[in-house]
PDB file of N, CA, C and O in Angstrom:
ATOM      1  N   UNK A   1    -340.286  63.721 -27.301  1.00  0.00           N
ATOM      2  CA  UNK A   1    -341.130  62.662 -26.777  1.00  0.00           C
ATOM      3  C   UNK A   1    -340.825  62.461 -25.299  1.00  0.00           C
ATOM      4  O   UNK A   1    -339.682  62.094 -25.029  1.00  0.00           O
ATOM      5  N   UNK A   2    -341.458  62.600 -24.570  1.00  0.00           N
ATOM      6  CA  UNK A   2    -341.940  62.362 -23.201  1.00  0.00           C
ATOM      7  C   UNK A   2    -341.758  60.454 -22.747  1.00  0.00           C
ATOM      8  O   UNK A   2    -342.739  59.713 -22.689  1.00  0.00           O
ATOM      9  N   UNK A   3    -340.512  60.048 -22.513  1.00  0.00           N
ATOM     10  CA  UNK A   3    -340.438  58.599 -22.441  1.00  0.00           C
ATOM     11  C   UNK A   3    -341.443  58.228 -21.157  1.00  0.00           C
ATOM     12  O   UNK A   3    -341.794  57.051 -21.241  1.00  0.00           O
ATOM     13  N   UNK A   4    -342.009  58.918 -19.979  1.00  0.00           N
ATOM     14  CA  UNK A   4    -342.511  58.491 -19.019  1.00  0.00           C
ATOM     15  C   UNK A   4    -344.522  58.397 -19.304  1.00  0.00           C
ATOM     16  O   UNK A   4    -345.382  58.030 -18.503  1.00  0.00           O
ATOM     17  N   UNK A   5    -344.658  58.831 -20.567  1.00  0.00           N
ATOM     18  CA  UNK A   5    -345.954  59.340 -20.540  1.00  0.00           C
ATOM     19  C   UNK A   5    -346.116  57.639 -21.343  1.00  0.00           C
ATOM     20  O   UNK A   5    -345.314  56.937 -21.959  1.00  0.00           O
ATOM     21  N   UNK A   6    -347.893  57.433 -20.866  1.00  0.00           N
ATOM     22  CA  UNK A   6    -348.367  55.781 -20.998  1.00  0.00           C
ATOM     23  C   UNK A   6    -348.168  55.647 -22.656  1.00  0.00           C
ATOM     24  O   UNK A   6    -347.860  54.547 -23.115  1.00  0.00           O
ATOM     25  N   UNK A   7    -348.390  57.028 -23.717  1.00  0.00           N
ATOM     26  CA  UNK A   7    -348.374  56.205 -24.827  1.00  0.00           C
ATOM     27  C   UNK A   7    -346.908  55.934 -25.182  1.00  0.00           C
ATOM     28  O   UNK A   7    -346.686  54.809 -25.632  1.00  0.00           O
ATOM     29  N   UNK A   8    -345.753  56.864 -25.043  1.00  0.00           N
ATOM     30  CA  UNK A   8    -344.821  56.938 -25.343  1.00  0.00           C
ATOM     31  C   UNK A   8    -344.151  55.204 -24.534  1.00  0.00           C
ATOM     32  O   UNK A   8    -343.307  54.619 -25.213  1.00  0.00           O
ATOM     33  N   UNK A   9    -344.561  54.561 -23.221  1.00  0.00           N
ATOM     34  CA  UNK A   9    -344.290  53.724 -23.049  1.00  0.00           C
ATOM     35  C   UNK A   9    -344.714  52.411 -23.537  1.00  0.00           C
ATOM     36  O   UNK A   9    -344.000  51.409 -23.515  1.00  0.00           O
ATOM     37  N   UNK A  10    -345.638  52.454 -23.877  1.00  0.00           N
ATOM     38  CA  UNK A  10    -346.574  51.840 -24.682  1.00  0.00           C
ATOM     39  C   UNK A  10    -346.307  51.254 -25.771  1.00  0.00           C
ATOM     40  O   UNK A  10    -346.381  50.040 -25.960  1.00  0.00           O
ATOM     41  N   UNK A  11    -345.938  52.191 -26.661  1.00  0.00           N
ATOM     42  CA  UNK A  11    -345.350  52.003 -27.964  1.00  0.00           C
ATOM     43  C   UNK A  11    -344.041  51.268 -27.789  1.00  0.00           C
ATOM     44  O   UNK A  11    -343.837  50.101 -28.122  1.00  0.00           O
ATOM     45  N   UNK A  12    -343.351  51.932 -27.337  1.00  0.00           N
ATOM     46  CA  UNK A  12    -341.780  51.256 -27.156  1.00  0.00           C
ATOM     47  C   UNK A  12    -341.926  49.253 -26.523  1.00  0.00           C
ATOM     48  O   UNK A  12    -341.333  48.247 -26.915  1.00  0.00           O
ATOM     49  N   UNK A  13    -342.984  49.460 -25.448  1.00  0.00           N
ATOM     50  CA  UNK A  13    -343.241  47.635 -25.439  1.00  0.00           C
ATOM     51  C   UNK A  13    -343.970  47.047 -26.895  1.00  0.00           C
ATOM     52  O   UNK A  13    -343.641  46.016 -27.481  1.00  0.00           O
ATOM     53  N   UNK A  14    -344.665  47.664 -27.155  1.00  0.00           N
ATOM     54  CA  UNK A  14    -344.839  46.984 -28.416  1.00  0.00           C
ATOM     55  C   UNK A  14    -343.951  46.815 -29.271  1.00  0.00           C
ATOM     56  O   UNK A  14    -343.525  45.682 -29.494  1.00  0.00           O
ATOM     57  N   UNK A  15    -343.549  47.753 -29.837  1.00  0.00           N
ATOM     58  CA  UNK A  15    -341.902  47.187 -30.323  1.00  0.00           C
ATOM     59  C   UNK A  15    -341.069  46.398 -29.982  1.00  0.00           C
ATOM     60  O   UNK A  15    -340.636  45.443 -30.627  1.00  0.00           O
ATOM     61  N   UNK A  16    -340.819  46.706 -29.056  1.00  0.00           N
ATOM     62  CA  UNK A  16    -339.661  45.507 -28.422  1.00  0.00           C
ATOM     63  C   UNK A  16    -340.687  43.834 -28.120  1.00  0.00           C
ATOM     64  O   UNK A  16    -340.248  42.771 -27.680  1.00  0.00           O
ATOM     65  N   UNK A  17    -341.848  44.105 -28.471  1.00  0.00           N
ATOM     66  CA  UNK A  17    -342.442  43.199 -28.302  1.00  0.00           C
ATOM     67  C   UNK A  17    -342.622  42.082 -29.656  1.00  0.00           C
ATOM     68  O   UNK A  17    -342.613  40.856 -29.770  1.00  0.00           O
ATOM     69  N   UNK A  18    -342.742  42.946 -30.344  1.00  0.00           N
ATOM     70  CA  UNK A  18    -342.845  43.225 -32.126  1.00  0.00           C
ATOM     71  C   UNK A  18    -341.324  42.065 -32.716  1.00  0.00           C
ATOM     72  O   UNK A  18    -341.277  40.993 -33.320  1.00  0.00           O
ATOM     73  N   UNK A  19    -340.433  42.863 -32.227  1.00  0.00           N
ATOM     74  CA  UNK A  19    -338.909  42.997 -32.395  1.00  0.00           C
ATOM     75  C   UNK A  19    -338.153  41.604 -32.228  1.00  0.00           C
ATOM     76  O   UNK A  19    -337.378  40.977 -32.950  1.00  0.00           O
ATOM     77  N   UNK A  20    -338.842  41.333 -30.660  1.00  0.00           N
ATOM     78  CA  UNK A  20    -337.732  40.086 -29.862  1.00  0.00           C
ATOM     79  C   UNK A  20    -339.067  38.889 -30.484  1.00  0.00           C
ATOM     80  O   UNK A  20    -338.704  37.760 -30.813  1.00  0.00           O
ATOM     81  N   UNK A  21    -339.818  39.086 -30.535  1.00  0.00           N
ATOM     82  CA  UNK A  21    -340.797  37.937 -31.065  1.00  0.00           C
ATOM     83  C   UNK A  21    -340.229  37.183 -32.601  1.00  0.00           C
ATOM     84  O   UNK A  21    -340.457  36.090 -33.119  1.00  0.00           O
ATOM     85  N   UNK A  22    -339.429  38.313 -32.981  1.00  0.00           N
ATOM     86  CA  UNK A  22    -339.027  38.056 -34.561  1.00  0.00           C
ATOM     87  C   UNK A  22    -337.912  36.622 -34.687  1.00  0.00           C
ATOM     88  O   UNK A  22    -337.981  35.662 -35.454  1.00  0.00           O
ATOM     89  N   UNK A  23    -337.082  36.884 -33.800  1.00  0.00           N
ATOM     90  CA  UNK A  23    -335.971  36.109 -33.393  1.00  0.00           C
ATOM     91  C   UNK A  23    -336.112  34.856 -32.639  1.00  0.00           C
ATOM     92  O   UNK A  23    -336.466  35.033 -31.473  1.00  0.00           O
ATOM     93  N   UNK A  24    -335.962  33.866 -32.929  1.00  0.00           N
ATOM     94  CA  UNK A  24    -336.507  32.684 -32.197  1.00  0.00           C
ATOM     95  C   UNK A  24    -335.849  32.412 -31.040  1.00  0.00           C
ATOM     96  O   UNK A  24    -336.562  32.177 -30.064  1.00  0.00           O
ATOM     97  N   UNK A  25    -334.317  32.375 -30.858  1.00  0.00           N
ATOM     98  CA  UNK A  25    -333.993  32.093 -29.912  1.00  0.00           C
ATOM     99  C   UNK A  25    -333.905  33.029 -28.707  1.00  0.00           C
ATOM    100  O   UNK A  25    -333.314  32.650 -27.696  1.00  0.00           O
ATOM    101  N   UNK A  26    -334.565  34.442 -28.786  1.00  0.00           N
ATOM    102  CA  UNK A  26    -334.868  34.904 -28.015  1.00  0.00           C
ATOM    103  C   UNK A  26    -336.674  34.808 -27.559  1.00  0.00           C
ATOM    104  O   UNK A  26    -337.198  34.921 -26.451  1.00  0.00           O
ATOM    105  N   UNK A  27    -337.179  34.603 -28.679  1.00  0.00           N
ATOM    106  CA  UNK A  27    -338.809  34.296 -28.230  1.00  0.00           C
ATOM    107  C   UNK A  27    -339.289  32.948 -27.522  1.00  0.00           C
ATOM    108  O   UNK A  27    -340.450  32.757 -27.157  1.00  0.00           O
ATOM    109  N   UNK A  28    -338.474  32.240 -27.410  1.00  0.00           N
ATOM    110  CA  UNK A  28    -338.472  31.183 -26.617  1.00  0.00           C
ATOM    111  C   UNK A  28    -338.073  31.855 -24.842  1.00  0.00           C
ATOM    112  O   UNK A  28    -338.649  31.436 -23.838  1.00  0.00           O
ATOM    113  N   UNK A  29    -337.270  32.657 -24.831  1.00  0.00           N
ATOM    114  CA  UNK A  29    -336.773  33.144 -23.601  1.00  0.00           C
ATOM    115  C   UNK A  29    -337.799  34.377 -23.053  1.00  0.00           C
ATOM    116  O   UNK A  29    -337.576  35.030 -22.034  1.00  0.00           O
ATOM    117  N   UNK A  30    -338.542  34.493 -23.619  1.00  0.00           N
ATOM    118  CA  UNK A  30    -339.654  35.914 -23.016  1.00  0.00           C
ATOM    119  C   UNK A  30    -340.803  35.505 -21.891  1.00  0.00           C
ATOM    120  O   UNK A  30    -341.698  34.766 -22.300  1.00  0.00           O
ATOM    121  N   UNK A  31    -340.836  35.828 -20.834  1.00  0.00           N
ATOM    122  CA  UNK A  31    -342.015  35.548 -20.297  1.00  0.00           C
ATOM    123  C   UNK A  31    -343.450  35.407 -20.388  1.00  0.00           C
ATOM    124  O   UNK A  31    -343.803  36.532 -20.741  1.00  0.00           O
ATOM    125  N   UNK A  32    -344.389  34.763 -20.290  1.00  0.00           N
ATOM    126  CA  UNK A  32    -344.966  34.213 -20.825  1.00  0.00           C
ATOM    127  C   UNK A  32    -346.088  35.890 -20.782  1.00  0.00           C
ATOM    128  O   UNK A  32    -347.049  36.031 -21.538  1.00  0.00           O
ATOM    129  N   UNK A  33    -345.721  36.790 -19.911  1.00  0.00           N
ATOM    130  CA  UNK A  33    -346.687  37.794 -20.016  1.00  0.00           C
ATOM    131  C   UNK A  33    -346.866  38.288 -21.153  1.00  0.00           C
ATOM    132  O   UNK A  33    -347.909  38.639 -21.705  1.00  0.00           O
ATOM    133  N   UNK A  34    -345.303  38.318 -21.660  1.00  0.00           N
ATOM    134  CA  UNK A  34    -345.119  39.324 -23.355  1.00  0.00           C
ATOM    135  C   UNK A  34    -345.958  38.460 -24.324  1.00  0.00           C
ATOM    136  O   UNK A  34    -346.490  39.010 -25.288  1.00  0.00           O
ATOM    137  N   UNK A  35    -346.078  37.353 -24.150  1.00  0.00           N
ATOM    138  CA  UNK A  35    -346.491  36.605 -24.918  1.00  0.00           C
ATOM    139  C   UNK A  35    -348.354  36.992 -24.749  1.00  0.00           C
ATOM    140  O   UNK A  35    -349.160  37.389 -25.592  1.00  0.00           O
ATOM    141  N   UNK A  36    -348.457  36.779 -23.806  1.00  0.00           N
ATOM    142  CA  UNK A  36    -350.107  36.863 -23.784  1.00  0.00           C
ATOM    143  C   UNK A  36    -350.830  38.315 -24.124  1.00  0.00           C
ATOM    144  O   UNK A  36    -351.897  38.414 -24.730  1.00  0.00           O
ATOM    145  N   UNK A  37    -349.887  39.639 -23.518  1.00  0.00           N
ATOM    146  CA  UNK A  37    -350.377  40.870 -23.506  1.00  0.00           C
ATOM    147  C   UNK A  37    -349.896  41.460 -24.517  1.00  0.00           C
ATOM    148  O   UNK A  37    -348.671  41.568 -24.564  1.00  0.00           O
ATOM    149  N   UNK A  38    -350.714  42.010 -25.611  1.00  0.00           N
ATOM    150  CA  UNK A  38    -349.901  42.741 -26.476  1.00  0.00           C
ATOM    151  C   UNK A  38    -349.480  44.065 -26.278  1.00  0.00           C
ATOM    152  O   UNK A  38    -348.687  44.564 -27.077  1.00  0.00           O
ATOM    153  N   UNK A  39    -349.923  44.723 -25.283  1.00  0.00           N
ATOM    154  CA  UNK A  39    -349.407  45.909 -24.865  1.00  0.00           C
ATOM    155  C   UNK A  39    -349.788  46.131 -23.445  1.00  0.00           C
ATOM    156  O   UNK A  39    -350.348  45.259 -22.781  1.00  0.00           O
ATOM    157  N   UNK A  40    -349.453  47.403 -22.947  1.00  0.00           N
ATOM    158  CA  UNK A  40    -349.273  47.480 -21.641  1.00  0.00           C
ATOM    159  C   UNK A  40    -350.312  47.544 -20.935  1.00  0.00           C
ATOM    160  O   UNK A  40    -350.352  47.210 -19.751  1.00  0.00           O
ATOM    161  N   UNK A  41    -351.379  48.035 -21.674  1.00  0.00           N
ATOM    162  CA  UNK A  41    -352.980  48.875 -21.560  1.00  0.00           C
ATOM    163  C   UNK A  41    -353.770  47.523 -21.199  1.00  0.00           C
ATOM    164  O   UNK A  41    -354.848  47.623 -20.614  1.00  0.00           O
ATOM    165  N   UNK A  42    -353.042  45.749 -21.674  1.00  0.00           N
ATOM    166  CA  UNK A  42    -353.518  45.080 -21.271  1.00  0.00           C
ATOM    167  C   UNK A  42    -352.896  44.544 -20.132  1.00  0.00           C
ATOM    168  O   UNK A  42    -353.607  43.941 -19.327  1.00  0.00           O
ATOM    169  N   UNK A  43    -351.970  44.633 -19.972  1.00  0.00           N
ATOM    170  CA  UNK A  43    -350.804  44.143 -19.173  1.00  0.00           C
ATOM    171  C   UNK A  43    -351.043  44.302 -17.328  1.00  0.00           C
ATOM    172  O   UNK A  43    -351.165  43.574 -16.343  1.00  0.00           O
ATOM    173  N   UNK A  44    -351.001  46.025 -17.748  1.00  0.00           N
ATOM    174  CA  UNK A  44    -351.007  46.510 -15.996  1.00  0.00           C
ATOM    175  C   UNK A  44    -352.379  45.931 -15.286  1.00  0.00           C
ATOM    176  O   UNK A  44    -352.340  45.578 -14.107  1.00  0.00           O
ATOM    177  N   UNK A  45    -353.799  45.837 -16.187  1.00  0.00           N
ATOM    178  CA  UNK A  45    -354.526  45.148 -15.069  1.00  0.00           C
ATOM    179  C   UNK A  45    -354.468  43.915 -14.481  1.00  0.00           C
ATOM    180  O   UNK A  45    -355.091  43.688 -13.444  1.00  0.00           O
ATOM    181  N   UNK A  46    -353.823  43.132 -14.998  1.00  0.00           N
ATOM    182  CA  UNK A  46    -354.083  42.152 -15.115  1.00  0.00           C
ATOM    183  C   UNK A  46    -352.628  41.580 -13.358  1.00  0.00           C
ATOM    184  O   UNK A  46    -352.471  40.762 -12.451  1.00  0.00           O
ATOM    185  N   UNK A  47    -351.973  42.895 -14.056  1.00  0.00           N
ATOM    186  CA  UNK A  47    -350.176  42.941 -12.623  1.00  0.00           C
ATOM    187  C   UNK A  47    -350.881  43.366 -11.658  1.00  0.00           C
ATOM    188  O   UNK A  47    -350.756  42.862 -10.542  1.00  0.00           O
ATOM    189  N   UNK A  48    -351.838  44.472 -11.925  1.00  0.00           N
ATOM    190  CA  UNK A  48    -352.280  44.926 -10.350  1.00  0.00           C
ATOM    191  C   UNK A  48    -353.327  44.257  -9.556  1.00  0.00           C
ATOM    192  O   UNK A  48    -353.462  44.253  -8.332  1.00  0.00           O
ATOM    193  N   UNK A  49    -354.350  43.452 -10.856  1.00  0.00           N
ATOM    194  CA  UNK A  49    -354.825  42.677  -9.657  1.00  0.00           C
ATOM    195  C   UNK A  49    -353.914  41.705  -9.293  1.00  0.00           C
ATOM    196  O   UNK A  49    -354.354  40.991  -8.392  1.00  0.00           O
ATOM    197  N   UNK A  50    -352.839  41.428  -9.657  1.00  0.00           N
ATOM    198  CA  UNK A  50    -352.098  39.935  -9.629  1.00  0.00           C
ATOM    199  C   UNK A  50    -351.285  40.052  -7.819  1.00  0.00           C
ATOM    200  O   UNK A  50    -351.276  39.442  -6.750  1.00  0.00           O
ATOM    201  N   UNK A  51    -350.667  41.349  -8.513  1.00  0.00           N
ATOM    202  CA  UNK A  51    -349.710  41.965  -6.987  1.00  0.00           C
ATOM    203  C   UNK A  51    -350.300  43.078  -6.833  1.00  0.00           C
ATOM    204  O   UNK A  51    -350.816  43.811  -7.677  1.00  0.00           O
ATOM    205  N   UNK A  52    -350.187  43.211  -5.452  1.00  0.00           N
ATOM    206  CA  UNK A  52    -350.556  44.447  -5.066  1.00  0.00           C
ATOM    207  C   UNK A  52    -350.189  45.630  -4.919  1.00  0.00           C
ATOM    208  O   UNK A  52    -350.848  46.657  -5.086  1.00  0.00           O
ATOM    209  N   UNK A  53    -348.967  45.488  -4.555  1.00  0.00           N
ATOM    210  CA  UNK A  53    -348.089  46.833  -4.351  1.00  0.00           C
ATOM    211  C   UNK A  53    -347.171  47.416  -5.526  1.00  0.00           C
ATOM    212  O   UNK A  53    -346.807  46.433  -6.171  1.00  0.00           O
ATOM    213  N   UNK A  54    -346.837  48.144  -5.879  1.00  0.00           N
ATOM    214  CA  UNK A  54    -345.781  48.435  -7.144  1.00  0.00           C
ATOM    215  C   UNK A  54    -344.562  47.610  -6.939  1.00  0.00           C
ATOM    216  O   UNK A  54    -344.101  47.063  -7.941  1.00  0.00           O
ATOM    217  N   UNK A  55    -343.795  47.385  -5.466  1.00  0.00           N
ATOM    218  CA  UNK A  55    -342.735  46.491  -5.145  1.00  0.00           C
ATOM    219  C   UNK A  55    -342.842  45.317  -6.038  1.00  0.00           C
ATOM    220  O   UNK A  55    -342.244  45.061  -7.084  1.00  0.00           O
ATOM    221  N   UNK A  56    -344.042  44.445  -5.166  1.00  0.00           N
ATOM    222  CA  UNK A  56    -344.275  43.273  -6.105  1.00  0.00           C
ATOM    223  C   UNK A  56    -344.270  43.051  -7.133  1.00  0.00           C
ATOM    224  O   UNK A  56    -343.867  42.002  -7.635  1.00  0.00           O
ATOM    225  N   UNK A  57    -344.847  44.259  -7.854  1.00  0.00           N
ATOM    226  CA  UNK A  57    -345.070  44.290  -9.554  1.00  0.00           C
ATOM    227  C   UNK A  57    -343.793  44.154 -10.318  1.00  0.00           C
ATOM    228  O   UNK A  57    -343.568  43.453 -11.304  1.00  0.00           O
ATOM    229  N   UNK A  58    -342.878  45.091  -9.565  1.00  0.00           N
ATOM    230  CA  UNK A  58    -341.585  44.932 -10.116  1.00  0.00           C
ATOM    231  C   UNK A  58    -340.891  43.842  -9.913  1.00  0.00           C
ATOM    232  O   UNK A  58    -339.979  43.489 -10.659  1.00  0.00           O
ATOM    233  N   UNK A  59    -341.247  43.238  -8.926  1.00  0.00           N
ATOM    234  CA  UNK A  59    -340.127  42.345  -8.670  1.00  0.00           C
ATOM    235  C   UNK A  59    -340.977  41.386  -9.831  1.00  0.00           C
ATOM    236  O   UNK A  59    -340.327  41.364 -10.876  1.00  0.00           O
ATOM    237  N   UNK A  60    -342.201  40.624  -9.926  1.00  0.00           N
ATOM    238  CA  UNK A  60    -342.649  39.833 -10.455  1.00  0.00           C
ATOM    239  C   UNK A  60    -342.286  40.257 -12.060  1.00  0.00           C
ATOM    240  O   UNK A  60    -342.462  39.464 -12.986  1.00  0.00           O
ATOM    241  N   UNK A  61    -341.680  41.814 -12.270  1.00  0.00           N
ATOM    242  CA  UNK A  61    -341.751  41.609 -14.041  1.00  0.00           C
ATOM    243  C   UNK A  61    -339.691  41.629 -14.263  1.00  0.00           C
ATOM    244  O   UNK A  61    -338.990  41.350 -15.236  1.00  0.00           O
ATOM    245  N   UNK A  62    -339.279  42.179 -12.589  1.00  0.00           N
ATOM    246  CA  UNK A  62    -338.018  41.785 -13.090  1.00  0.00           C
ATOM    247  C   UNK A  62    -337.178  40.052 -12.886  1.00  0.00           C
ATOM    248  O   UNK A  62    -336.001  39.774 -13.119  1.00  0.00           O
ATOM    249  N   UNK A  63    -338.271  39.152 -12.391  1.00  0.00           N
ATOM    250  CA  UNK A  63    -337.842  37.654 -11.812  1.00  0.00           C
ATOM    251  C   UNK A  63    -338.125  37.154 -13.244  1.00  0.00           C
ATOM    252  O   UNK A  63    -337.267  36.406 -13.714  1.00  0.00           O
ATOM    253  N   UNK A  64    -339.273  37.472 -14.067  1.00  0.00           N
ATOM    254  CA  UNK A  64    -339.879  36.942 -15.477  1.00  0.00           C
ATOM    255  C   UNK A  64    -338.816  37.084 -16.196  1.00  0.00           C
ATOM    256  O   UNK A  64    -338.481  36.071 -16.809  1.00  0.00           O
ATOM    257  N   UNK A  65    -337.985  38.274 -16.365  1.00  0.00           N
ATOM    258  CA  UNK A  65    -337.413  38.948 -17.413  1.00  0.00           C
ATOM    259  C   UNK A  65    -335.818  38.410 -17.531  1.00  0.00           C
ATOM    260  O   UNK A  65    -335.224  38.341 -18.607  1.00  0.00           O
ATOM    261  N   UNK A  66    -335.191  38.018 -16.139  1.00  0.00           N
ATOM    262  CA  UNK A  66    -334.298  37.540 -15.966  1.00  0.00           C
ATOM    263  C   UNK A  66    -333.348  36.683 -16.434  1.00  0.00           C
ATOM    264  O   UNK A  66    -332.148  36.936 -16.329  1.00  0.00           O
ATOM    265  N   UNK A  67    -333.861  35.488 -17.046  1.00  0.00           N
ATOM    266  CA  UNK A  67    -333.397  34.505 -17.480  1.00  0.00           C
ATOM    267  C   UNK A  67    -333.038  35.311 -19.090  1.00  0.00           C
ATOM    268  O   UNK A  67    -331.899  35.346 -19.557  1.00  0.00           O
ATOM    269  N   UNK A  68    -334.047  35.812 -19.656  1.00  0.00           N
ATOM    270  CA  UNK A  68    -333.581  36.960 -21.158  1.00  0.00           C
ATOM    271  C   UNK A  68    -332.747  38.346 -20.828  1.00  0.00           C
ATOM    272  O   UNK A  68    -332.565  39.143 -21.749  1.00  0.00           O
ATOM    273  N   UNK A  69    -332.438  38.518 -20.017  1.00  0.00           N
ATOM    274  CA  UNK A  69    -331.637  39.227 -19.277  1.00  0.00           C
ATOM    275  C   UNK A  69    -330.273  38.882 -19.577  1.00  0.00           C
ATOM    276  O   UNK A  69    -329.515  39.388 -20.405  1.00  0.00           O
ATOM    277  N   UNK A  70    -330.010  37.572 -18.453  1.00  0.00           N
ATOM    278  CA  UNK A  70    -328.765  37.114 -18.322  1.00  0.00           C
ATOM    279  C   UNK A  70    -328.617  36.425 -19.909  1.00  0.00           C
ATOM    280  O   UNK A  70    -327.432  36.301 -20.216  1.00  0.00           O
ATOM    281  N   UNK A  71    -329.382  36.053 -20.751  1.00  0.00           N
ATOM    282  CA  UNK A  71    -329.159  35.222 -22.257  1.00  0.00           C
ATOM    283  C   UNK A  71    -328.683  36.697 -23.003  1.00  0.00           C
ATOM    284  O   UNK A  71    -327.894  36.529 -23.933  1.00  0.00           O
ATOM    285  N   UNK A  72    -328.960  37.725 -22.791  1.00  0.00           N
ATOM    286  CA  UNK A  72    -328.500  38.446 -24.142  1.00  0.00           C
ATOM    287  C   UNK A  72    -327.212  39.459 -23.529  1.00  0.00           C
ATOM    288  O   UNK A  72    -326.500  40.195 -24.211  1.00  0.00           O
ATOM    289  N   UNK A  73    -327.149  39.251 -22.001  1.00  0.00           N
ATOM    290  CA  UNK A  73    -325.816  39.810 -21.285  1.00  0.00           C
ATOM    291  C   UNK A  73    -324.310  38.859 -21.556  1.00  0.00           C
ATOM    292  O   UNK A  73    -323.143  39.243 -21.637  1.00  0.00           O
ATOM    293  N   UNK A  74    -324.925  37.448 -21.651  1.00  0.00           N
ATOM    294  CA  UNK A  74    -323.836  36.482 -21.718  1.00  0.00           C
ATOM    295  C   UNK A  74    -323.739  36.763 -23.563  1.00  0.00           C
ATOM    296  O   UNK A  74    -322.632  36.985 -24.055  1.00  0.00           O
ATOM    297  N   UNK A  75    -324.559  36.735 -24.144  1.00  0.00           N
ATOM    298  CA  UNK A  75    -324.069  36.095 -25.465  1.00  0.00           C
ATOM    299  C   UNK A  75    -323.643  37.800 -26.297  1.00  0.00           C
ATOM    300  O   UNK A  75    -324.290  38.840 -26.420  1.00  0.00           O
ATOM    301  N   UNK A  76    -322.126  37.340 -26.766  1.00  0.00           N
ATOM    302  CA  UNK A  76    -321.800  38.123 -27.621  1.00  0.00           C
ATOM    303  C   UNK A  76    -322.571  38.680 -29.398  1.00  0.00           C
ATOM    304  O   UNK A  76    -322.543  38.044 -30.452  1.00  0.00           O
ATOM    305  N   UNK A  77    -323.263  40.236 -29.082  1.00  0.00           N
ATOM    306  CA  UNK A  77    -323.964  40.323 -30.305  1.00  0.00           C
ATOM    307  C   UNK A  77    -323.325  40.826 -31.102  1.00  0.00           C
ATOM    308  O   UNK A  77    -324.023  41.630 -31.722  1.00  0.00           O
ATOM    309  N   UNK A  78    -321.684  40.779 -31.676  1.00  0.00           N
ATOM    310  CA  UNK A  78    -321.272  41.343 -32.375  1.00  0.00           C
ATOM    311  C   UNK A  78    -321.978  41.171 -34.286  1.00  0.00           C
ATOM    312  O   UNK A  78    -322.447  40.125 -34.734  1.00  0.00           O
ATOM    313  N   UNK A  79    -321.902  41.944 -34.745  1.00  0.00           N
ATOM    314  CA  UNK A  79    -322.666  41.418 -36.588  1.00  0.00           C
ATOM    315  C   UNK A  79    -321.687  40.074 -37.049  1.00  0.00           C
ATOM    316  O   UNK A  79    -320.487  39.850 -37.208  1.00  0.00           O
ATOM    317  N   UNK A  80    -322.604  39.548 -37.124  1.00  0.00           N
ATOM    318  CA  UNK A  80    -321.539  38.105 -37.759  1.00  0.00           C
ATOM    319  C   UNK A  80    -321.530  37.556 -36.641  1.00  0.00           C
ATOM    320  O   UNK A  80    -320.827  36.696 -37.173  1.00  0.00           O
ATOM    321  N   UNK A  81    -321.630  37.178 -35.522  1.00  0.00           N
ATOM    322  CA  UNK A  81    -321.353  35.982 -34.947  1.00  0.00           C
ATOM    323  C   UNK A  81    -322.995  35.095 -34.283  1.00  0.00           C
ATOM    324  O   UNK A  81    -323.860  35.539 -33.528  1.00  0.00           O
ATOM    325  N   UNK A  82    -322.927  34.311 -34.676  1.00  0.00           N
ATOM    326  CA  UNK A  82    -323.676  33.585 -34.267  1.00  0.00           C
ATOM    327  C   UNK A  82    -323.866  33.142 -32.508  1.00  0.00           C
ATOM    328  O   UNK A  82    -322.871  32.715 -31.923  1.00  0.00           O
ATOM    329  N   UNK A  83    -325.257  33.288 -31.721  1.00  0.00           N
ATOM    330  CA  UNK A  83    -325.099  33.631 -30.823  1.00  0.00           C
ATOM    331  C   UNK A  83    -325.192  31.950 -30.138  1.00  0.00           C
ATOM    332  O   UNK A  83    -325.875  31.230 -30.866  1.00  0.00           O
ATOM    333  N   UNK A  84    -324.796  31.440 -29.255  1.00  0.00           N
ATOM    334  CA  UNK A  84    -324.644  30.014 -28.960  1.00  0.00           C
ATOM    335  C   UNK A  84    -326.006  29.692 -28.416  1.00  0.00           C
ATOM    336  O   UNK A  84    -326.752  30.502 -27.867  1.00  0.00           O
ATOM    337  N   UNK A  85    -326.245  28.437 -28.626  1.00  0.00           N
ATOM    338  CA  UNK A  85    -327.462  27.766 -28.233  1.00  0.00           C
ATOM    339  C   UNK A  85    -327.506  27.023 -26.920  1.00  0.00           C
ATOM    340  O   UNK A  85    -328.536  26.446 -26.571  1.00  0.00           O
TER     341      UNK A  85
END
């Protein structure tokens, strides 16, 4: 599988889209894009008319992502432990 090709990326956001939605105290922490777009095919038009340049795009999906970033970097996921609120 070709990870750079649109379906192969595609799929994998849906999953992880699928996935972190399952879990509450992480679906509270997702940006509100994951929430609205169910996949990417809806996603990118909506980034490129938003920002213009690819810079922007990134920065605007890595500033969103951040706060679930730093929540699942801080909290220990060992099996069995409950992750703090």
């Amino acid at each position: 599988m070709n990870v750079t090709s649109p379906t192969a990326l595609d799929q994998a956001y849906v999953n992880l889209r699928r996935e972190f939605g399952r879990v509450p105290l992480i679906k509270t922490k997702l940006p509100e894009f994951v929430s609205r777009w169910e996949s990417l095919g809806e996603f990118w038009p909506f980034s490129k008319a938003k920002h213009g340049s690819y810079q922007a795009r990134r920065e605007y999906i890595w500033d969103s992502l951040r706060s679930l970033l730093e929540y699942l970097k801080a909290e220990d996921r060992s099996p069995g432990v409950e992750p703090n609120q």
